[in-house]
Backbone as a printed PyTorch tensor [residue, N CA C, xyz], in Angstrom:
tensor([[[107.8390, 101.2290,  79.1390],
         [106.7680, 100.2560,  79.0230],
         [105.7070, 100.8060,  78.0750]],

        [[105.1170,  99.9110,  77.4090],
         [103.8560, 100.3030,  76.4320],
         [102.9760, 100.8600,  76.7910]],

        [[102.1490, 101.3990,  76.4070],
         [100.8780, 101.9420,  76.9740],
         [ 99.8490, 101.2010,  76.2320]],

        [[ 99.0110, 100.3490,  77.3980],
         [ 98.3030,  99.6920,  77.4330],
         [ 96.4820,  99.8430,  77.6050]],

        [[ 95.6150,  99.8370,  77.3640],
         [ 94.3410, 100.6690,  77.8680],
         [ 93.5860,  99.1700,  77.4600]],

        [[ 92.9660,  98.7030,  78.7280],
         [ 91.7360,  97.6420,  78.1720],
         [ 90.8290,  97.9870,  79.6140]],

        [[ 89.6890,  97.5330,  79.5210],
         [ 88.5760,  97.4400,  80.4070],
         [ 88.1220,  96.1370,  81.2930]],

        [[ 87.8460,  95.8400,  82.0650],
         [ 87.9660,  94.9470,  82.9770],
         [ 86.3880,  94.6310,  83.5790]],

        [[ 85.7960,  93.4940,  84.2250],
         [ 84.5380,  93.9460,  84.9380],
         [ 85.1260,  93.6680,  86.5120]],

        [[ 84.4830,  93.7510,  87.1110],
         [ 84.1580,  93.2030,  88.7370],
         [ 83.4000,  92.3380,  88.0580]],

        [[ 83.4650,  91.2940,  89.1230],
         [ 82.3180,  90.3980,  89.5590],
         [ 82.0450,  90.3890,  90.4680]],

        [[ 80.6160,  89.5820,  90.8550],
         [ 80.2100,  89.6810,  92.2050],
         [ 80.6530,  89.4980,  93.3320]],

        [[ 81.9980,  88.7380,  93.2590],
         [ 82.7950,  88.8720,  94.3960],
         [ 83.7890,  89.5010,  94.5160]],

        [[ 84.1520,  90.3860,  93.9020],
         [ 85.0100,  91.9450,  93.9510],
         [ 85.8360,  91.0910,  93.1370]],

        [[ 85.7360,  90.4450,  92.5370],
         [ 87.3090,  89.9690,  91.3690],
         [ 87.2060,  90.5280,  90.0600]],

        [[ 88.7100,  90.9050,  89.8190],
         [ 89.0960,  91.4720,  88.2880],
         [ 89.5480,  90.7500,  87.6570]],

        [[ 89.6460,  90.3090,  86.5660],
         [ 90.1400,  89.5940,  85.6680],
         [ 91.1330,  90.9510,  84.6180]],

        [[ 92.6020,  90.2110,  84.4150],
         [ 93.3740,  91.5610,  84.5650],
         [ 93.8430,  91.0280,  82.6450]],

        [[ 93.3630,  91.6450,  82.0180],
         [ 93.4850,  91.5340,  80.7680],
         [ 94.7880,  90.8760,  80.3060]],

        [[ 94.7640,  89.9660,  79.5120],
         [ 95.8380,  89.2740,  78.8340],
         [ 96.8600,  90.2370,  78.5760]],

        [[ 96.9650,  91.1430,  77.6320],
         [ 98.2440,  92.1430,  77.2610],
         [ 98.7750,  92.6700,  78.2690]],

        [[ 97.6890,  92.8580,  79.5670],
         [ 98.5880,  93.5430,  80.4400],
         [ 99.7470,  92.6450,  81.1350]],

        [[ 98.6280,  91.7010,  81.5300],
         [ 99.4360,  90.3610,  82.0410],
         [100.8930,  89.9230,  81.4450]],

        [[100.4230,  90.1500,  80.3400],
         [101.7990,  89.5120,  79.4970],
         [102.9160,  90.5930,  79.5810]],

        [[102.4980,  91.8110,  79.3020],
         [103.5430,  92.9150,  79.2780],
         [104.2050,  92.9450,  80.6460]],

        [[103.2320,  93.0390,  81.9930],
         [103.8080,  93.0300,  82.8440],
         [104.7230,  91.9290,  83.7610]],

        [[104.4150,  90.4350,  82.5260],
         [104.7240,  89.4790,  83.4060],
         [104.0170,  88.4340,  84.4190]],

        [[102.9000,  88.9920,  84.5600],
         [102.2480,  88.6550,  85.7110],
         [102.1150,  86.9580,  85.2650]],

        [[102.1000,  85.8300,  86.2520],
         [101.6830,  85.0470,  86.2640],
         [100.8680,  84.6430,  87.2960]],

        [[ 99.9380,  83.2700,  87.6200],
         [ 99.1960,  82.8550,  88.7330],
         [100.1890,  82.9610,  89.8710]],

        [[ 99.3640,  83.7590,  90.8050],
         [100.4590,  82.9100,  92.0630],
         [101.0460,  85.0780,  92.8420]],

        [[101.3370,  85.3040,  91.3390],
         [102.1710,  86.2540,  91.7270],
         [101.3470,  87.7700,  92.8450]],

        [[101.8290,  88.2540,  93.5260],
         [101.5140,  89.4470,  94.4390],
         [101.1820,  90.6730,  93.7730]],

        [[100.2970,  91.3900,  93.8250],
         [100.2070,  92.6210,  93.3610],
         [ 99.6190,  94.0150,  94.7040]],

        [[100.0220,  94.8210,  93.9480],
         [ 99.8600,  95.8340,  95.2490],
         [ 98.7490,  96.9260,  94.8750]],

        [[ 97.5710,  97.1850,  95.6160],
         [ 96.4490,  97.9930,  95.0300],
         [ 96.8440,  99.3780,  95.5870]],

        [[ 96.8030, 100.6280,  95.3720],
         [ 96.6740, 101.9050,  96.0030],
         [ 95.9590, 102.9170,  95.0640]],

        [[ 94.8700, 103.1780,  96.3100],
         [ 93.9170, 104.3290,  96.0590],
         [ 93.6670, 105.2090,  96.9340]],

        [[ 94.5140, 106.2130,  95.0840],
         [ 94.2280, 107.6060,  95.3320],
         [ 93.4970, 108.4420,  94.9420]],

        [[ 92.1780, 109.4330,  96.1210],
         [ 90.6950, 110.1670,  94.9760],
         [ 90.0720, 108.7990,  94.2910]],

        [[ 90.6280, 109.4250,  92.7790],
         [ 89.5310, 108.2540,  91.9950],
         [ 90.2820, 107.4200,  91.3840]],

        [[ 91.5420, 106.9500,  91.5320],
         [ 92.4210, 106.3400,  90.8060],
         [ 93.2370, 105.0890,  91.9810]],

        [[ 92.9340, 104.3290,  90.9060],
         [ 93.8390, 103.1450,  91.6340],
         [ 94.9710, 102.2690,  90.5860]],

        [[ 95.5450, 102.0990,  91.3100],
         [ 97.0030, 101.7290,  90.9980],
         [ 97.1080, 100.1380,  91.5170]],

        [[ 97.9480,  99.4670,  90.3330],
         [ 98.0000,  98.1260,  90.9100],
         [ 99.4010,  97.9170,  90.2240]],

        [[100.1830,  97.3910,  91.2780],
         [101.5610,  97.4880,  90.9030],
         [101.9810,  95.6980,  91.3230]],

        [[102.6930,  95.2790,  90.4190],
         [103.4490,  93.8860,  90.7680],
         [104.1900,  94.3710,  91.8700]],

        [[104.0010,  92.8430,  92.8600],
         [105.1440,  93.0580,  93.8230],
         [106.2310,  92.0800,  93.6190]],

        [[107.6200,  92.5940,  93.7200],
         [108.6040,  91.1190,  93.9730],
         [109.2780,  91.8470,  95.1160]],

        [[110.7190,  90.9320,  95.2570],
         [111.0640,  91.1700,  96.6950],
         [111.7700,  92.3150,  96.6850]],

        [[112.1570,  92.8400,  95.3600],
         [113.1080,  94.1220,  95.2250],
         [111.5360,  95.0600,  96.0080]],

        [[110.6130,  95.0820,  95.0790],
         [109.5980,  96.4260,  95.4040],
         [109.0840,  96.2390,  96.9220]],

        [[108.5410,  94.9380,  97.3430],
         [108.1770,  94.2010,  98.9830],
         [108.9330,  95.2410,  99.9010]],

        [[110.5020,  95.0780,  99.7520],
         [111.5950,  95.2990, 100.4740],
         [111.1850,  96.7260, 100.5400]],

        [[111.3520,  97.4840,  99.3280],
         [110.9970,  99.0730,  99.2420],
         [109.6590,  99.3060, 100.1280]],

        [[108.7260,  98.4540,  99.6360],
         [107.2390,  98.8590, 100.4160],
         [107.5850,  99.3440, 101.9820]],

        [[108.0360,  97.7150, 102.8400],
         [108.1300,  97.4320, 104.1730],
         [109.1210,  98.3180, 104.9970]],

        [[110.0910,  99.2010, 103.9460],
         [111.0340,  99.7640, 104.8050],
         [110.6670, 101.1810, 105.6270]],

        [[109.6980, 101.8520, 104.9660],
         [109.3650, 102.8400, 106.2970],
         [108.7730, 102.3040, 107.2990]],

        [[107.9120, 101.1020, 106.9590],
         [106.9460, 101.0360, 108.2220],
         [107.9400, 100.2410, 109.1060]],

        [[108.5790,  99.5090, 108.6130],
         [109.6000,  98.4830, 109.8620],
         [110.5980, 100.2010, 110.0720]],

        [[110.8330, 100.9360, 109.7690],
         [111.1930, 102.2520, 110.3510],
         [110.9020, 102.8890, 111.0530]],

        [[108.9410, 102.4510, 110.9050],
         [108.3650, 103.6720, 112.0100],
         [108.3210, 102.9260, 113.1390]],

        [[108.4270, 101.5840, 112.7990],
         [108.0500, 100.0740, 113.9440],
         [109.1180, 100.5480, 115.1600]],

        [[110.2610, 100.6180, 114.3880],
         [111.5080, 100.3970, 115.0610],
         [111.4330, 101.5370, 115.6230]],

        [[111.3990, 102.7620, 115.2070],
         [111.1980, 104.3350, 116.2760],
         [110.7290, 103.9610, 117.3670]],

        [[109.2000, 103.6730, 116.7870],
         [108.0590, 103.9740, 118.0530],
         [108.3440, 102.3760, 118.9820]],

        [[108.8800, 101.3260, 118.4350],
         [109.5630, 100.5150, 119.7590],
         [108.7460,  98.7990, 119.9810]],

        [[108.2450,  99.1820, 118.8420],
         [107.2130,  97.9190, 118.6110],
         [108.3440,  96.5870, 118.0240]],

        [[108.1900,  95.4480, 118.6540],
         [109.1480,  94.2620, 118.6140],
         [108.2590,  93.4100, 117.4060]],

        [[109.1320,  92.9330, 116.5730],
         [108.6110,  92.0150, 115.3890],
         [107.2760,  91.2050, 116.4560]],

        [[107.0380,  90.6190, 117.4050],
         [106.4060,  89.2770, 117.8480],
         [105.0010,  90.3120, 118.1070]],

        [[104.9860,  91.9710, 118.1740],
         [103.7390,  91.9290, 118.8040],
         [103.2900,  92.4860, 117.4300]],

        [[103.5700,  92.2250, 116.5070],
         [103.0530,  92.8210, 114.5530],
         [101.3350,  92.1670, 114.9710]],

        [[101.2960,  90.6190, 114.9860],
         [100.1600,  89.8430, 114.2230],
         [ 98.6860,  90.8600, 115.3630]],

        [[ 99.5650,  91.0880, 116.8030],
         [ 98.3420,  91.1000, 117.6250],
         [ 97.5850,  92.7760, 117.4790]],

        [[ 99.0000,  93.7220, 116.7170],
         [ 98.5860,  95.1970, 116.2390],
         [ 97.3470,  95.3830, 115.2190]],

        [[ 97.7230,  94.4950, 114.1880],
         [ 97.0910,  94.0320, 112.7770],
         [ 96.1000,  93.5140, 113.2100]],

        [[ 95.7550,  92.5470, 114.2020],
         [ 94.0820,  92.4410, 114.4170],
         [ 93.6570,  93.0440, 115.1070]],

        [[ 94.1150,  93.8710, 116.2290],
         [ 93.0400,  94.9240, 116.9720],
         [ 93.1450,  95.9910, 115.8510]],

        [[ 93.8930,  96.4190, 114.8600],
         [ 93.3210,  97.5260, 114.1220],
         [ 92.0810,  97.2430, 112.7370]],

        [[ 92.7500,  95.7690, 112.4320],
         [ 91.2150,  95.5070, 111.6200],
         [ 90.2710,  95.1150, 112.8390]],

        [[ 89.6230,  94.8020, 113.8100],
         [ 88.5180,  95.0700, 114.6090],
         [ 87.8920,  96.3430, 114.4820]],

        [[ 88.4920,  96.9780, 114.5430],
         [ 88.4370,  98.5020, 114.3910],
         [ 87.6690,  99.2050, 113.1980]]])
C-alpha cells in the first residue's frame, strides 16, 4: 500500500473527516466500519470487513467460551461494564 500522510481536524463533536486519498486508497465508503486502537500516543484506524470482524471476535468469543459465558448474557455484560 502507498504511503499516505495528510492531516485531519476534530470537530467539536469528536468527528474526523478522513481525507479523500486515504479514503480512496483504502476503499472506504459511507456506511463502512472502521476499527480505532490506541496505543501510548498512536492510534490506528483499520477498515473492518467480515474477513478482519471474524479475526477481531475470535479470541474474545474464545475467552467467552472458556470462562462459560452463553451468547444471551453478552448485551447485559456490555452494559454493567460501560456503567462502570
Amino acid at each position: 500500500m502507498t504511503e499516505i500522510i495528510e492531516m485531519g481536524t476534530v470537530s467539536s463533536r469528536g468527528q474526523i473527516c478522513i481525507p479523500n486519498d486515504i479514503r480512496d486508497e483504502m476503499g472506504l465508503k459511507e456506511g463502512n466500519k472502521v476499527l480505532f486502537v490506541l496505543q501510548d500516543e498512536s492510534l490506528l484506524i483499520k477498515k473492518v470487513t467480515m474477513q478482519t470482524f471474524a479475526e477481531i471476535t475470535r479470541p474474545l468469543k474464545e475467552a467467552a467460551k472458556r470462562a462459560g459465558f452463553k451468547e444471551s448474557e453478552v448485551d447485559g455484560i456490555v452494559h454493567s461494564s460501560r456503567k462502570r
